[in-house]
C-alpha positions in Angstrom: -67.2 -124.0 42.2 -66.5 -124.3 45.4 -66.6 -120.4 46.0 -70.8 -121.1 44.7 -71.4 -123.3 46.8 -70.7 -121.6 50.2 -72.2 -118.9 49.3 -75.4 -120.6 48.2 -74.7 -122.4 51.9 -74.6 -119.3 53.5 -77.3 -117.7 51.9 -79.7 -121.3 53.0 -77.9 -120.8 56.3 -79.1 -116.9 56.7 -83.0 -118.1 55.7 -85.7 -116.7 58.0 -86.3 -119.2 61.0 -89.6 -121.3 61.1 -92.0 -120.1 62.8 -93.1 -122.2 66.4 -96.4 -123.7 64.7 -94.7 -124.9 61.6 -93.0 -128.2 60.6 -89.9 -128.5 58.2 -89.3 -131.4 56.7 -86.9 -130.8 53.8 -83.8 -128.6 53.6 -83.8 -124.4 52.9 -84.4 -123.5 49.4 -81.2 -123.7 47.7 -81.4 -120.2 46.1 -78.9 -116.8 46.6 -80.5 -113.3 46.3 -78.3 -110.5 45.1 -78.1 -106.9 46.0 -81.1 -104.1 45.7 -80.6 -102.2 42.3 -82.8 -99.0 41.8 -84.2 -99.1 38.0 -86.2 -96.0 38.1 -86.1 -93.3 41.2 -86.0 -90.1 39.3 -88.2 -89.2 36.0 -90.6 -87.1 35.2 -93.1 -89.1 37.7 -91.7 -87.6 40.3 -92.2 -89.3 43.4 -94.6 -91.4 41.6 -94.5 -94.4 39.7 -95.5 -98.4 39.9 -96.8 -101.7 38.5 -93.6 -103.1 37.3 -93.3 -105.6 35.0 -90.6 -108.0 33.8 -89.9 -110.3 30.9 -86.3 -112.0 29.7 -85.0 -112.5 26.4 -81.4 -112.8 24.3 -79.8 -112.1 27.9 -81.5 -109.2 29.0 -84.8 -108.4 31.0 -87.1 -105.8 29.6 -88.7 -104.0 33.0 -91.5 -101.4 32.0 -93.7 -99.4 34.5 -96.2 -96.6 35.1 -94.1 -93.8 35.5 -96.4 -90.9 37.0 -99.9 -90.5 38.8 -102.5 -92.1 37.0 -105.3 -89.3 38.6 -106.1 -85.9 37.1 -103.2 -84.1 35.2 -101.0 -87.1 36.6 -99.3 -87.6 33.2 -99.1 -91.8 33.9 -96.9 -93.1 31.0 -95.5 -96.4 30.4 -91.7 -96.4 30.2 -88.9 -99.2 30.3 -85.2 -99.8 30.5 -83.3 -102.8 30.0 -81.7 -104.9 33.1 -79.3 -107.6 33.3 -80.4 -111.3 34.3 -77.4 -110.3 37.3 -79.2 -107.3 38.2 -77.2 -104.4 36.7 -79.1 -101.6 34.7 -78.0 -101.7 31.2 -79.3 -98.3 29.8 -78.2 -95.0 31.0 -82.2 -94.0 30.6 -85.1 -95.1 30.1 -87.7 -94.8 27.4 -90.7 -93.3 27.1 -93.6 -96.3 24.7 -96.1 -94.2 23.4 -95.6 -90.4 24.4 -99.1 -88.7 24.7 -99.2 -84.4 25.4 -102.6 -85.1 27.5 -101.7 -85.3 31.1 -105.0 -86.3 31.7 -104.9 -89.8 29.6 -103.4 -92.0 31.6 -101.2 -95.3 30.7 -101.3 -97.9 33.0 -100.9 -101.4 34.2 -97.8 -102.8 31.6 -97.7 -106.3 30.8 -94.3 -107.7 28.9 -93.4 -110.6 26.8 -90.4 -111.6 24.8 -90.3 -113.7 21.2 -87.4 -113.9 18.8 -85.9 -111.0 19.6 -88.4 -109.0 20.2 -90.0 -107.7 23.5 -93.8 -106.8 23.2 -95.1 -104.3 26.0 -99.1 -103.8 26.4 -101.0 -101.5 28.8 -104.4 -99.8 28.8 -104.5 -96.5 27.8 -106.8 -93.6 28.1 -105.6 -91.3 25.3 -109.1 -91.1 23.5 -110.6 -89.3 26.6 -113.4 -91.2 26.9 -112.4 -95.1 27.6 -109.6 -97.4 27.4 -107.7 -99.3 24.8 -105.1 -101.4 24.9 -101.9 -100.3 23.3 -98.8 -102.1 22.8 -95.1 -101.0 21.7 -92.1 -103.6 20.7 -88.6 -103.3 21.8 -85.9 -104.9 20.7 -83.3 -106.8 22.7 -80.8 -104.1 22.0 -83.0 -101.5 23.6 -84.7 -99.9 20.8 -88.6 -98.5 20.3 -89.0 -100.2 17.1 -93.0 -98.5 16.9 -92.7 -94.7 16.4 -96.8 -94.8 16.8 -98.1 -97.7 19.4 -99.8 -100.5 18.2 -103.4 -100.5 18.7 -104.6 -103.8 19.7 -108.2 -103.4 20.8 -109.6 -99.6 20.4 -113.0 -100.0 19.5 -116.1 -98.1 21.1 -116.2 -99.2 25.0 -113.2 -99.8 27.8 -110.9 -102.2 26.9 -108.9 -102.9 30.1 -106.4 -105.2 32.1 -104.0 -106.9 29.0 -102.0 -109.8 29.8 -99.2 -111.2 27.5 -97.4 -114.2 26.7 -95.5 -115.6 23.7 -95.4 -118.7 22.2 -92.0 -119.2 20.4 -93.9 -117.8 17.0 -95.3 -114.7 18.5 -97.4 -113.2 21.2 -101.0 -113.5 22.0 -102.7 -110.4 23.9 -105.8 -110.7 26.1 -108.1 -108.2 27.5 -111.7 -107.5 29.2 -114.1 -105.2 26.9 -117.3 -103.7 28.4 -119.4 -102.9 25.8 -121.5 -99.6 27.0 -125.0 -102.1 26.3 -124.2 -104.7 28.5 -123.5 -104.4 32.1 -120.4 -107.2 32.0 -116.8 -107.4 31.1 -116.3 -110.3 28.5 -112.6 -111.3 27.6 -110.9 -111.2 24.0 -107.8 -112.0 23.1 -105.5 -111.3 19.8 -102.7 -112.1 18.0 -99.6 -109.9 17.7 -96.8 -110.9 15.6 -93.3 -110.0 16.1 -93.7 -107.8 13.4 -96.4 -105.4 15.0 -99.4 -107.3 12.8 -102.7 -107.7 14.9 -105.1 -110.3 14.3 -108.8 -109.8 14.6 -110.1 -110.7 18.1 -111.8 -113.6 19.0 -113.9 -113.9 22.3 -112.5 -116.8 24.9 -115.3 -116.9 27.1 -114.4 -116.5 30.3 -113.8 -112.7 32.4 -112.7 -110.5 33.8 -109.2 -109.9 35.2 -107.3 -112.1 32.5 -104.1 -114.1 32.9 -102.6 -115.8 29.7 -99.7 -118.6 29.9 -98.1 -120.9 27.3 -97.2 -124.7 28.0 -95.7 -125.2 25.0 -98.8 -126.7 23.6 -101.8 -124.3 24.0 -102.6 -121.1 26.1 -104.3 -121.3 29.4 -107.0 -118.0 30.0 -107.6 -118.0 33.4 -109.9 -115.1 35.0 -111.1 -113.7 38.6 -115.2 -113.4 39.1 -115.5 -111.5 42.3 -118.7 -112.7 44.1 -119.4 -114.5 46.9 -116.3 -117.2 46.8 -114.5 -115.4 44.2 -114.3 -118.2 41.7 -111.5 -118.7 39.2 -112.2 -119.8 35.6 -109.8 -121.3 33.2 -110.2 -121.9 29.5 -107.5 -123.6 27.1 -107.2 -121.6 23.6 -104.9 -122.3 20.5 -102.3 -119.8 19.5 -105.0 -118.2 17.6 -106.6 -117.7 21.1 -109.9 -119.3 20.3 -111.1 -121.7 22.5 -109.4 -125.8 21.7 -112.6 -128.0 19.7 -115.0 -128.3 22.5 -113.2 -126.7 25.4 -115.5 -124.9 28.2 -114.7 -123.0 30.8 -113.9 -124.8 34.0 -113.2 -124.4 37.9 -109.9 -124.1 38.7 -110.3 -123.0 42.5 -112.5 -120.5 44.8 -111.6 -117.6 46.8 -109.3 -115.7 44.4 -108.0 -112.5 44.6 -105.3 -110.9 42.9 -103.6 -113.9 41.3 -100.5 -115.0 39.1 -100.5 -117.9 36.3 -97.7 -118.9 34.8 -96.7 -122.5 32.7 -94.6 -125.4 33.4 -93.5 -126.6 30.0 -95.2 -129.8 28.9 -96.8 -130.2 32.1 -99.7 -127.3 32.5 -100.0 -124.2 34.5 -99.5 -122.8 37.7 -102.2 -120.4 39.5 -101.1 -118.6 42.9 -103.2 -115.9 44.8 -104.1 -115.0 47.9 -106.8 -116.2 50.2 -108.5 -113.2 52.4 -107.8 -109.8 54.1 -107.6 -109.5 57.3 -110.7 -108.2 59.4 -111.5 -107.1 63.1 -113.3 -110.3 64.3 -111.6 -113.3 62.2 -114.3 -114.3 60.3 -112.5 -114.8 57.1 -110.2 -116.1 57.8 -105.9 -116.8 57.5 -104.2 -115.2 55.5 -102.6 -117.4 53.2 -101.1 -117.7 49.4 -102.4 -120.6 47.5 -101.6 -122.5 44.6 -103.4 -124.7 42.6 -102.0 -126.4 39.4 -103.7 -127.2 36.0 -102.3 -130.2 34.1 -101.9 -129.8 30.3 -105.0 -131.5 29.4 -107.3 -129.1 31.2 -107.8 -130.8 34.2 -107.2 -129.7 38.1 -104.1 -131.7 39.7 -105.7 -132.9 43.3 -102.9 -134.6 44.3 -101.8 -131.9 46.4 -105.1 -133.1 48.8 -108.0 -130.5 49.7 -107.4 -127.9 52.2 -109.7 -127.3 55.1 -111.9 -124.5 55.4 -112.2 -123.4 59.1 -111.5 -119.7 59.8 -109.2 -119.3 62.1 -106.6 -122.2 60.3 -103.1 -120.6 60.8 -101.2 -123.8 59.5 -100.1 -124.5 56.3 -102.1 -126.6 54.0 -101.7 -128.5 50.5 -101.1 -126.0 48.4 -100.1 -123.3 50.3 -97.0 -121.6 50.5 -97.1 -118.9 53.4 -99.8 -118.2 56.4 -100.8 -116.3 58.8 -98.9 -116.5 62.2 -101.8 -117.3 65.1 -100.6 -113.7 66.7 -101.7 -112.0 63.1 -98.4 -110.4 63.2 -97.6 -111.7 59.6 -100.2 -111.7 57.0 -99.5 -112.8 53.4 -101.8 -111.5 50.8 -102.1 -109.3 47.7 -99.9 -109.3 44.2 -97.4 -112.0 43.8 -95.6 -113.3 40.6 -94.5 -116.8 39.2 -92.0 -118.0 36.6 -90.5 -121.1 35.5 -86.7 -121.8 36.2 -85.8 -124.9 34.2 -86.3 -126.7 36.6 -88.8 -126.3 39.1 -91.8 -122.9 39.5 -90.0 -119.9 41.8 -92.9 -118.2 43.5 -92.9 -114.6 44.9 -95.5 -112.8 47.1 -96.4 -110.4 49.2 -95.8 -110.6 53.4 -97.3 -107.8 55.4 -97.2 -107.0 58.8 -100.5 -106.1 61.0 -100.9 -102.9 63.0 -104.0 -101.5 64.9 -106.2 -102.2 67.6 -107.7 -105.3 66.0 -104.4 -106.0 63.7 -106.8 -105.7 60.9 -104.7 -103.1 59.0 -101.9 -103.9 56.8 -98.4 -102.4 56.8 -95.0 -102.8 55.5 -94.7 -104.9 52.7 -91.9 -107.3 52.1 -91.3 -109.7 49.4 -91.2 -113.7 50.1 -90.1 -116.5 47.5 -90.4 -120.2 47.4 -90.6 -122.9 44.8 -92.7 -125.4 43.8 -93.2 -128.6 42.0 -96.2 -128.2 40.3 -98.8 -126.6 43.1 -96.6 -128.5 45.7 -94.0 -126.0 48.0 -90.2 -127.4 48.2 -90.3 -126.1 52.0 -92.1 -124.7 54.5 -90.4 -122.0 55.2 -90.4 -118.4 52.8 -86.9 -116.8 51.8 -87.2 -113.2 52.0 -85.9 -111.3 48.8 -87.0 -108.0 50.2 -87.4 -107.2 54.3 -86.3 -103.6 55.1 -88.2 -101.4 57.1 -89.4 -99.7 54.0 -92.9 -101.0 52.3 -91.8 -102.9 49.4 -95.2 -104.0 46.9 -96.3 -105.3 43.5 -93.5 -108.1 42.7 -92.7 -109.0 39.4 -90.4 -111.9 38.1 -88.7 -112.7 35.0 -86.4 -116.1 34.3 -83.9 -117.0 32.1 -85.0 -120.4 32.3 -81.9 -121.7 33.3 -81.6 -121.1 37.1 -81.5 -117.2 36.9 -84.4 -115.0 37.9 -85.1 -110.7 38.2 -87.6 -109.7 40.7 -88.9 -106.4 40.6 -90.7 -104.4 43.1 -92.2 -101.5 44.1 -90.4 -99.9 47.2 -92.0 -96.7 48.9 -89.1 -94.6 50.9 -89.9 -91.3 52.0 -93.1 -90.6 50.8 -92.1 -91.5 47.6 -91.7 -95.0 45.2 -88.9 -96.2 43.4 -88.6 -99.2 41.3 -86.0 -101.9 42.5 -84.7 -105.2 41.5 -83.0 -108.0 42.5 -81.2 -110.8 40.6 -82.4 -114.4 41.9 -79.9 -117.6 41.5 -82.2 -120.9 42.3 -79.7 -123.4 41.5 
């Protein structure tokens, strides 16, 4: 005992400082990030491979990626390999989902969920030439492909893109954006997989594209990007049969969304982070800033974290954000980030990058920041890093035991070419 608790000192001790226009008022986060493991540097990809994703279950973590170049005889396929919840790889390989002989049918974009001792992956898949489906495969939690043929979730006539995932102690329900080649917009579906491989027919949720799908323990929460003018995010609650609750619409959960993360607080609602704007040569958008912005469990926005202001040029934190801009445009937050539930309170992960160029309007070397949350409201104001070499690290994902014990996995671009990393998380 007392051997954890100086290191977890130490670690709270060795957090970045704050920066000179911030104010802390609580103490660092009381969390301990563990060594860099590689999970995937050498396959057939080559030097190429990405989009991790990450989900835990019966004391493992399932990570899957695109393993390959999704481009022109790029041969992107989705493979995954079973991790520890400490970090350490526990298969001597990893396996291939759905093996395709057409290098020019991409998989991409994985998306992973774990129920009753089963792991379902999904991704969208270009094996009929023409447009995508979306494909799943279940592995068990001993590592094994228990689908010799992938599951075919939505393959009908027109793309089917972007799946999410997320299970609900009984099984899994799947969402997805469908363009149908007579209409000119993406509407969103979703279906239900059981642990057994059985899809249910889909049923339309009414709110696209760019889907996220979380469980409360009561219902789902659908949430979506519309890129536009403010880039508005929906939200809709459905039932486990993913059809919208008796007299649910879709609703305004914030503006200015970009690439975003939802993810549930049991019993309380749902958790949406994303990023505000890119940088740009004369200011006009802007700080850069991740923001949150929390949906109670009875579908309606939590404003008790107060309105943030709207001036460009801002570079202090507001309600509900969890990293800016620093006034010298040095640091700039934005792109992917990642959220789970640890038991107790929400761990958040993002992107930090730095700003090169003339006008510092051009983003370089990635590295990973954390913080956590109650509800949409950060525990500090000040980011631990979980990733900060020189190297670009990109695209976090996060997976939690729910019990204090988190995997983040990353991206992490080292001469010329990407490996997939991880790193165990203790935020207790």
């Amino acid at each position: 005992m007392k051997r954890m608790l100086l290191i977890a000192t130490l670690a709270a001790l060795a957090a970045p400082p704050v920066r000179a226009d911030e104010t802390t008022t609580q103490p660092a986060l009381p969390v301990t990030v563990g060594p860099e493991v590689t999970v995937a540097a050498d396959g057939p990809g080559k030097a190429c491979r990405g989009a991790p994703a990450a989900a835990f279950g019966d004391g493992v973590c399932l990570v899957a990626w695109r393993e390959g170049w999704e481009g022109k005889n790029g041969g992107a396929r989705i493979r995954t390999l079973r991790v520890g919840i400490e970090g350490r790889p526990l298969d001597r390989e990893s396996i291939e989902l759905a093996h395709n002989a057409d290098r020019d049918a991409p998989q991409e974009r994985p998306r992973v969920a774990f129920c009753r001792g089963t792991f379902l992956a999904v991704w969208q898949d270009l094996r009929g030439g023409r447009d995508y489906d979306v494909l799943g495969a279940r592995v068990s939690a001993d590592g094994r492909l228990l689908d010799r043929e992938p599951i075919r979730i939505a393959a009908g006539a027109g793309n089917q893109t972007l799946p999410d995932v997320a299970a609900d102690g009984e099984g899994f329900l799947v969402v997805w954006q469908g363009y149908v080649e007579q209409e000119r917009a993406f509407r969103g579906y979703a279906s239900r997989v059981g642990t057994d491989g059985k899809v249910s027919a889909a049923s339309e949720v009414g709110v696209s594209p760019m889907l996220r799908v979380a469980w409360d323990g009561t219902n789902f929460l659908v949430a979506c990007a519309q890129f536009g003018f403010w880039n508005v995010g929906d939200a809709i609650r459905v039932g486990r049969d993913g059809r919208p609750l008796a007299g649910e619409k879709p609703f305004l959960v914030t503006r200015r969304v970009g690439e975003y993360a939802l993810s549930a607080v049991p019993g309380r609602g749902w958790l949406l982070v994303t990023h505000r704007s890119v940088p740009d040569a004369w200011g006009w958008g802007g700080p850069g800033a991740i923001r949150c912005c929390f949906v109670l469990s009875d579908g309606k926005v939590d404003a008790t974290v107060g309105k943030e202001q709207d001036s460009p040029g801002y570079d202090k934190l507001q309600p509900g954000w969890l990293d800016v801009a620093t006034k010298d445009r040095a640091d700039w937050p934005y792109g992917p980030s990642a959220a789970a539930w640890d038991g107790r309170q929400t761990v958040v992960v993002w992107q930090r990058f730095h700003c090169v160029g003339e006008k510092k309007s051009m983003l370089a070397n990635s590295d990973i920041m954390l913080m956590r949350t109650d509800g949409a409201k950060r525990q500090t104001d000040t980011a631990v890093a979980v990733s900060a070499g020189e190297c670009e690290e990109l695209s976090p994902a996060l997976a939690s035991d729910g019990a204090g014990k988190l995997l983040c996995v990353y991206e992490k671009e080292i001469d010329g070419r990407t490996v997939i990393c991880a790193r165990a998380i203790a935020s207790r």
